[in-house]
C-alpha positions in Angstrom: -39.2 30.2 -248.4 -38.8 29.1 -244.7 -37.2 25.5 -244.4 -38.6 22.9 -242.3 -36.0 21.5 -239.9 -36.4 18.4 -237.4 -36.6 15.7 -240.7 -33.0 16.0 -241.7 -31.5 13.0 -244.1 -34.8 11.3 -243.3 -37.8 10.4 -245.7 -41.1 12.1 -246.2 -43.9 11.1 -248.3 -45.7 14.5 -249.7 -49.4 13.7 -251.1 -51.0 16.1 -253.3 -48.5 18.7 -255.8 -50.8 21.7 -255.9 -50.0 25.3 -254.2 -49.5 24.1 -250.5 -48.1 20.6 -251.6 -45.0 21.8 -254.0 -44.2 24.5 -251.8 -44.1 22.0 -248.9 -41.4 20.1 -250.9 -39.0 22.9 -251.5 -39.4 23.5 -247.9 -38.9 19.8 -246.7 -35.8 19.7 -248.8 -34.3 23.0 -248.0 -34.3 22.1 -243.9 -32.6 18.8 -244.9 -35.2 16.3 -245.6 -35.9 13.9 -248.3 -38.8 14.2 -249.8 -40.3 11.4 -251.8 -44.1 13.1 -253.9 -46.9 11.5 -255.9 -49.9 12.4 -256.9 -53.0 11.1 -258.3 -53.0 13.6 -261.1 -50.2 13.4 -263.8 -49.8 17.4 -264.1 -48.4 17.2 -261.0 -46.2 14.8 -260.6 -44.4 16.2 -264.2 -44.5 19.4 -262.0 -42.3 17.9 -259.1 -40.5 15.5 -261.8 -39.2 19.1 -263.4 -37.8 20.2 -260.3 -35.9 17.2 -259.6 -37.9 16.0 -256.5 -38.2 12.1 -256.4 -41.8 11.1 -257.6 -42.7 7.7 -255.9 -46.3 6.0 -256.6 -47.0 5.5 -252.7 -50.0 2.9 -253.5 -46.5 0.6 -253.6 -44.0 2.3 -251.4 -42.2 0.9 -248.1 -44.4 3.3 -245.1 -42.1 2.2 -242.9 -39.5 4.2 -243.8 -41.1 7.5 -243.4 -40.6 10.0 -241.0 -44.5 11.6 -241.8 -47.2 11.9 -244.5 -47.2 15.6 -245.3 -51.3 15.6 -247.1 -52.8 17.7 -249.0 -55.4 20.0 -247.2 -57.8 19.0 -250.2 -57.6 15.2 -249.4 -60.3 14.3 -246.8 -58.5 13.4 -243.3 -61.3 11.8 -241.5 -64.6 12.0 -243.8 -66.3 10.6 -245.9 -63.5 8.2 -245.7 -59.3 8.7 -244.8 -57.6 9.4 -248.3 -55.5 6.2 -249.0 -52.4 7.5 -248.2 -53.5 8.4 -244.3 -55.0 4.6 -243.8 -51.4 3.5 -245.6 -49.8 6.3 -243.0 -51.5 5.2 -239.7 -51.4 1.0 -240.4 -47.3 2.2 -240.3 -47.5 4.5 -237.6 -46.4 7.5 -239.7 -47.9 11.1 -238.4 -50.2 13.2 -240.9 -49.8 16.7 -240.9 -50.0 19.4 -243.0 -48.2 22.7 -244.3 -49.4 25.0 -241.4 -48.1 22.2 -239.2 -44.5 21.9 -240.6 -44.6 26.0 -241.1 -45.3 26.3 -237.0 -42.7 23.4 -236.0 -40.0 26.0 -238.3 -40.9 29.0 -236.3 -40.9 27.2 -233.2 -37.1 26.0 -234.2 -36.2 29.3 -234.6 -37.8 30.9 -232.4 -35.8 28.6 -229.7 -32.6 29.1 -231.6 -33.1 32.9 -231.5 -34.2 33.1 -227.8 -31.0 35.3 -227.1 -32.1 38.2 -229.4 -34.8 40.4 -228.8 -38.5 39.4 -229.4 -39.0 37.0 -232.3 -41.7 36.2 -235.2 -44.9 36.3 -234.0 -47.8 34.3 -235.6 -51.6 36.1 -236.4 -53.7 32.9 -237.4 -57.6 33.9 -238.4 -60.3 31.1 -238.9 -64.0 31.5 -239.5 -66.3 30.1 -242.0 -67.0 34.0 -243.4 -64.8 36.7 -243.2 -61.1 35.5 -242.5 -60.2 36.1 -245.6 -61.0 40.2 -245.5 -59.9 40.1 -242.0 -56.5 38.4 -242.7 -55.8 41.2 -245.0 -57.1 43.9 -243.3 -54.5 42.8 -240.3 -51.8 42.7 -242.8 -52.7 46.4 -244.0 -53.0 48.0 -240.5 -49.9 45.9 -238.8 -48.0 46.8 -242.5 -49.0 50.8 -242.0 -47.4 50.4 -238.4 -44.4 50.4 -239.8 -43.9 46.6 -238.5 -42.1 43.3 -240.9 -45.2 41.8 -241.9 -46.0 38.3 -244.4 -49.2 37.6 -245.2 -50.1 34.4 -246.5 -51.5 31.3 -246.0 -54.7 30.1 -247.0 -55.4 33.3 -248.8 -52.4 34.2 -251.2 -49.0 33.1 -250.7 -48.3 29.6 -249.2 -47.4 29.9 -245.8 -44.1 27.9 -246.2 -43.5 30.4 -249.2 -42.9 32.9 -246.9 -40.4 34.7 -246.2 -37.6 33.1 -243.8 -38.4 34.1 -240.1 -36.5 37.4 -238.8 -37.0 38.6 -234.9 -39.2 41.8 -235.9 -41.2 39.5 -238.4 -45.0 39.2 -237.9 -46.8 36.5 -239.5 -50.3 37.2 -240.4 -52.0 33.9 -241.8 -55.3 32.5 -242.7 -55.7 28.7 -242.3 -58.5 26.7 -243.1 -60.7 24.1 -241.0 -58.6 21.0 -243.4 -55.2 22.9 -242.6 -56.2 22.7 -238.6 -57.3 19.1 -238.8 -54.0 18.7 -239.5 -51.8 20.7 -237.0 -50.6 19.1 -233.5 -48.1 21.8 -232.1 -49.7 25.3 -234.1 -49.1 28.2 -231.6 -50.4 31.3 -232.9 -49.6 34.6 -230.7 -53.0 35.8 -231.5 -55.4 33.9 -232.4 -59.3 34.4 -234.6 -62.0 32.5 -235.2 -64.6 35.3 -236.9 -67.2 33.0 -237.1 -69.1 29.8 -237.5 -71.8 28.3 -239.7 -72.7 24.9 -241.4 -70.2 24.8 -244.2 -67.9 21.9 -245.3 -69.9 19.0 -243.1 -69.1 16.3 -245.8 -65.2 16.5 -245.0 -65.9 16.8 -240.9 -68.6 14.7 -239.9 -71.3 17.2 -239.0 -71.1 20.1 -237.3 -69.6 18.7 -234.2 -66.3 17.9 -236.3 -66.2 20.9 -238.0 -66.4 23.2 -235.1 -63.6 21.1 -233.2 -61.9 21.7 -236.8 -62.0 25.3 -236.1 -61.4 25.5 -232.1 -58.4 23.7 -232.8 -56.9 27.2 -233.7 -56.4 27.9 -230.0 -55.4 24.4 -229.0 -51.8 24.9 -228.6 -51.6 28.7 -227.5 -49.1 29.4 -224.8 -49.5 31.2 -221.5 -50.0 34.8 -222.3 -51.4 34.3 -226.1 -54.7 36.4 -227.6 -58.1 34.5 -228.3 -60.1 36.9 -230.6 -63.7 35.3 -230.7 -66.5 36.4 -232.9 -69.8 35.6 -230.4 -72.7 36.2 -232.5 -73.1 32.6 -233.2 -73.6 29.8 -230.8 -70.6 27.9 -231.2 -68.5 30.7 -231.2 -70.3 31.6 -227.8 -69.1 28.0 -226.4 -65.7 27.9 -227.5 -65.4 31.6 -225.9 -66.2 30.5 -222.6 -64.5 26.9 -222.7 -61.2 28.8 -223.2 -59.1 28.9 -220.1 -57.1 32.1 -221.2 -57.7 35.4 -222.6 -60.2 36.0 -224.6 -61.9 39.1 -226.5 -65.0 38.6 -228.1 -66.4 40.2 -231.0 -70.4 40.8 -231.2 -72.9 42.6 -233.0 -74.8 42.7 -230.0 -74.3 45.6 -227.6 -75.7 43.6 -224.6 -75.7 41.6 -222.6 -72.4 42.6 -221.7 -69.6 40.2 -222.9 -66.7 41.2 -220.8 -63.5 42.0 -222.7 -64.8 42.7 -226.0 -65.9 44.8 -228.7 -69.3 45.6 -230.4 -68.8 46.2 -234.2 -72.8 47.5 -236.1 -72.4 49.0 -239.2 -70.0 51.9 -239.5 -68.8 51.6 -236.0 -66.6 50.0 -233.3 -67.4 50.4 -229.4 -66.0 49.1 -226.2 -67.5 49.7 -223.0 -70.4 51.4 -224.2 -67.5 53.8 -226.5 -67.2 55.0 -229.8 -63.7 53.9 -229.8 -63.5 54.1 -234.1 -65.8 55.5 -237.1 -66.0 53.3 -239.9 -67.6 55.5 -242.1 -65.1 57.3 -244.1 -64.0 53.7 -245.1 -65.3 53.2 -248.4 -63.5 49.4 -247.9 -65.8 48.5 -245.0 -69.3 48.9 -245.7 -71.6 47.1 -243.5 -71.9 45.2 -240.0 -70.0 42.4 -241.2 -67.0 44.8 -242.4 -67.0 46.7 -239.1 -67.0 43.3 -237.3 -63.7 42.3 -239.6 -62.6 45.8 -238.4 -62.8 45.0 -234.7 -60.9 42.3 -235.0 -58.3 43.6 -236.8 -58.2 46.7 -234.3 -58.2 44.0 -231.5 -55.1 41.9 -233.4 -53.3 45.3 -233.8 -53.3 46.2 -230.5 -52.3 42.8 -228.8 -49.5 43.0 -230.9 -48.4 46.9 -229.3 -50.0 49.3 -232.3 -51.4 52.0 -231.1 -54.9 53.3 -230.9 -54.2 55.8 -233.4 -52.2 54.0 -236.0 -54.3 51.0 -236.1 -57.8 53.1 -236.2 -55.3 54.7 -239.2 -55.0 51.5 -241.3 -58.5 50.6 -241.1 -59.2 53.8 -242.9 -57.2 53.6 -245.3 -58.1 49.8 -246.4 -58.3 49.5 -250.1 -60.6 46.5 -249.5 -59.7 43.1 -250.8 -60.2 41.2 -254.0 -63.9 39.4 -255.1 -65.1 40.4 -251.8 -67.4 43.2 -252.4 -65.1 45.2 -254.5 -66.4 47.8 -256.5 -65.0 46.9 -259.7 -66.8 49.6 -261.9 -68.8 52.8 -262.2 -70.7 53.3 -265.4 -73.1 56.3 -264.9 -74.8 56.2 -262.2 -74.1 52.2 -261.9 -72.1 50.9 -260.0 -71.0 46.8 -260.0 -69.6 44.9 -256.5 -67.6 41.8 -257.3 -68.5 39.4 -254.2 -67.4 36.5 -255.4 -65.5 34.8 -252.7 -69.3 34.3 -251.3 -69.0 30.9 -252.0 -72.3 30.0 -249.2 -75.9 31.8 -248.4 -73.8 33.5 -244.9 -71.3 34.9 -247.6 -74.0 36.3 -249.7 -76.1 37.8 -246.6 -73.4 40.4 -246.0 -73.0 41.9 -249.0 -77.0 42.0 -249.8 -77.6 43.2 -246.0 -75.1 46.7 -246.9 -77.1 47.6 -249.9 -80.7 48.9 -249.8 -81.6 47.3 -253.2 -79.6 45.6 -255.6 -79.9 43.7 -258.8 -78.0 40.8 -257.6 -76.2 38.3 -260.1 -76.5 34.8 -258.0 -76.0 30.8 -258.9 -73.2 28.3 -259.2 -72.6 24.6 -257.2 -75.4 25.1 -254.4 -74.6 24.4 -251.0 -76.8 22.8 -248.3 -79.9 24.5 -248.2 -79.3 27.2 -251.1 -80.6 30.6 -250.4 -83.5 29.9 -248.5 -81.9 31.6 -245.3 -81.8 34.5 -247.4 -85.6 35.1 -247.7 -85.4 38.1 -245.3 -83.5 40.1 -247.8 -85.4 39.2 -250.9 -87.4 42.8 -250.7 -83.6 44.2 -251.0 -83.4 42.8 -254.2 -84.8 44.4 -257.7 -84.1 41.3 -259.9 -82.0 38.6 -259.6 -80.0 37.1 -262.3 -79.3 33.1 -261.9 -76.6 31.1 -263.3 -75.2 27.9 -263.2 -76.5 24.7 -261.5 -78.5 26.4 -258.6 -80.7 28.4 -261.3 -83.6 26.6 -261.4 -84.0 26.0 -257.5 -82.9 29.5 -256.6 -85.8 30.8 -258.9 -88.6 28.2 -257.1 -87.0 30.1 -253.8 -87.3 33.4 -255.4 -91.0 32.8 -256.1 -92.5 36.2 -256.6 -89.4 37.9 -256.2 -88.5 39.5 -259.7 -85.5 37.5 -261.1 -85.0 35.8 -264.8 -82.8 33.0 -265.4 -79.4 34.0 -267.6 -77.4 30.5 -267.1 -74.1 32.5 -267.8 -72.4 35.4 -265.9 -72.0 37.3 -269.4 -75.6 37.5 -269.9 -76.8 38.0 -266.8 -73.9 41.3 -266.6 -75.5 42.3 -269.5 -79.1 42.1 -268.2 -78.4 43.8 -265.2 -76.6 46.4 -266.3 -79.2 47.2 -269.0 -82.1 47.0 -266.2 -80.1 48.9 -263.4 -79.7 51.8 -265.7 -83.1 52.3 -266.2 -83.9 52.1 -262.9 -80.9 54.7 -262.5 -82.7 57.2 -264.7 -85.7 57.4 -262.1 -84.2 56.4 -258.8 -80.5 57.3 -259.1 -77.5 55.4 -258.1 -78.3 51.4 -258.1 -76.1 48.3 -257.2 -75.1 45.1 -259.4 -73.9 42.7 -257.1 -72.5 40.0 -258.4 -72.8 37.6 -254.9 -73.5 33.9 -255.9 -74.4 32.1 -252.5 -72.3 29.0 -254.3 -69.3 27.7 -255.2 -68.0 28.4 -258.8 -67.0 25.1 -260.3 -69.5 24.3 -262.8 -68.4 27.2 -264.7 -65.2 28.1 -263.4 -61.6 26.8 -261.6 -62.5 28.8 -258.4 -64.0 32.0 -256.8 -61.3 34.6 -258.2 -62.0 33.0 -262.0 -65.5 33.8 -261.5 -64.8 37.2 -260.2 -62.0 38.0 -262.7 -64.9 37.4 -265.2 -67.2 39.4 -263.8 -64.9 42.2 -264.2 -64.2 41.7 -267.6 -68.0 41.6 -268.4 -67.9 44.4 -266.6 -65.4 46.3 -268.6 -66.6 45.2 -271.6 -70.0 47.2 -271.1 -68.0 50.5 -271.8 -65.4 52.0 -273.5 -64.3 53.6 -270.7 -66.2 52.8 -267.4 -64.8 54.7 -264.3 -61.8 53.5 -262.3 -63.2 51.6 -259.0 -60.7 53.9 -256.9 
């Protein structure tokens, strides 16, 4: 755990006793503070009551005498509406901020307590609305087979306040969230990433104006001599690139025009200057443009940080890949089944369907804005589609004559796919099941990785003894 300094002996109101909320609690009251929690739901305020933390309803509390509103990254900052507790917190004149923002104001206290030793902890923050999570652990893997100190955490895993206390040879690698950066004033990452943007999450930002200043606000408070890593394929990435008044690589699948400092990343391959610089193919991990782009960043990230050429070209190779994101879970026969369940939108799913020449694609859930009809290009990729959940019966109208059959649960629609990929297997040889949804998982299930945990066991349960994934 990292404690918090800077609130010591003075009040904090926490809102919100999930993951990031509990764990800012612990780290409030290590540094000195007093925190004072509550939450709508009465799971967690048991959960804090347990631990001995003081549980407060602050529909009725004195605002006055806090030093800030720590929120919850779920509760909406700005839109639809400010969540109670920030109209309570600003009519007092109390700051909202969040868990990345107390996590940075700790490493910059130690970082300024430490200024006598050699180096210090450096901070990797990635972004994007696709990809960050792969790319976060894909930096932790290659910085971690460098032989340097290396948490990863964040958004993906481990809280970021959960952490590990700082040390000088410590490297930080963290993924935070558009909600976590909405709430951050003084975040300093040494290298910074934003992979890439598309609509998502407009309800809690306003449009696509908010969200995008959501995201640039990763490289708000670098420092002279900091790393902006920008993925320029989209046009919002493209603007914040060149509004940046510091160094900047860019990312692109584009090999011209030329983009200055950057890398190109197609499928299989990273180049600079026109140079093969790395061959993605022996990574069984990083199929796809979308992987090699993740791959460039991560090489980009590596080096910044002083790993060479050799040993960061090294880690990418040996990747094992990363949970529900097109994991090969199973191989039964000539079948084999990709968990891609942390595509929780339509850009999610189009990377997965785009490495595959055909698939028999398991989609459906909570649609987002415009479902899958940005998908249409890839429909001739895909044998049949299997659709669950909500989405079903509008994904199937955007189907149209593309072959697909409605299951309404993942169980069936594993079952259907396998049985219909193994007869195609017997003429054509090795075929895909791609589990991929395009949606988010909660009419069904508690999140992404309970969808995908699913998935494998449907999986598993096909065959006595299906082949190891490795």
């Amino acid at each position: 755990m990292i404690p918090v300094p800077g609130f010591e002996g003075r009040r904090v109101a926490v809102f919100g006793l999930g993951r990031s909320g509990i764990t800012a609690a612990r780290a409030l009251q290590a540094g000195g503070a007093i925190p004072i929690l509550w939450d709508d739901g009465v799971s967690g305020r048991m959960q804090a009551q347990a631990e001995d933390f003081q549980v407060q309803d602050l529909t009725v509390a004195d605002w006055s005498g806090f030093a800030a509103l720590v929120l919850s990254p779920g509760a909406p900052l700005t839109h639809p509406k400010p969540h109670w507790t920030v109209e309570r917190a600003r009519a007092a004149g109390v700051p909202v901020i969040g868990d990345v923002e107390l996590f940075a104001r700790a490493i910059a206290s130690y970082s300024s307590l430490s200024s006598g030793l050699t180096g210090g902890p450096r901070v990797v923050a990635i972004t994007g609305t696709n990809g960050k999570s792969t790319t976060t652990a894909l930096i932790g893997w290659v910085l971690k087979s460098a032989g340097l100190t290396v948490h990863v955490g964040g958004n993906i895993g481990i809280g970021v306040l959960a952490l590990p206390e700082p040390t000088p040879d410590a490297v930080y690698v963290i993924e935070v969230s558009s909600y976590q950066l909405d709430l951050t004033t003084t975040f300093a990452p040494d290298v910074a990433i934003l992979t890439n943007v598309s609509p998502d999450h407009l309800d809690r930002h306003g449009g696509m104006a908010g969200y995008v200043a959501a995201k640039a606000r990763i490289f708000a408070g670098q420092r002279p001599g900091a790393v902006a890593i920008i993925g320029v394929d989209d046009p919002w990435g493209q603007g914040i690139a060149r509004d940046l008044a510091r160094r900047v690589i860019t990312v692109s699948s584009d090999p011209s025009p030329a983009r200055g400092e950057g890398y190109v990343a197609q499928a299989g391959v990273i180049m600079k200057d026109g140079e093969r610089i790395a061959d993605l193919t022996p990574a069984r991990s990083l199929p796809g443009r979308h992987n090699a782009q993740n791959a460039a960043f991560a090489y980009a990230a590596a080096l910044a940080l002083g790993v060479s050429h050799a040993a960061a070209v090294k880690g990418l190779l040996t990747f094992p890949g990363l949970a529900h994101r097109m994991e090969t879970v199973a191989q039964i026969g000539p079948v084999r089944f990709v968990n891609d369940s942390k595509a929780t939108n339509a850009d999610a799913a189009r990377q997965a369907l785009a490495s595959y020449p055909s698939v028999f694609w398991i989609a459906g859930g909570v649609p987002k804005a415009g479902g899958i009809d940005d998908l249409t290009d890839l429909f001739p990729r895909v044998t049949r589609a299997y659709l669950i959940g909500q989405a079903a019966p509008a994904f199937a109208e955007t189907l149209g004559d593309t072959p697909h059959v409605i299951a309404h649960t993942l169980d069936a629609a594993v079952t259907a796919a396998a049985a219909d990929a193994a007869d195609a297997a017997a003429a054509g040889g090795e075929q895909i099941v791609l589990l991929s949804p395009a949606c988010a998982s909660f009419d069904q299930f508690a999140d992404f990785e309970a969808r995908g945990e699913a998935f494998r066991a449907a999986v598993l349960n096909l065959a006595p003894t299906p082949e190891s994934a490795a």
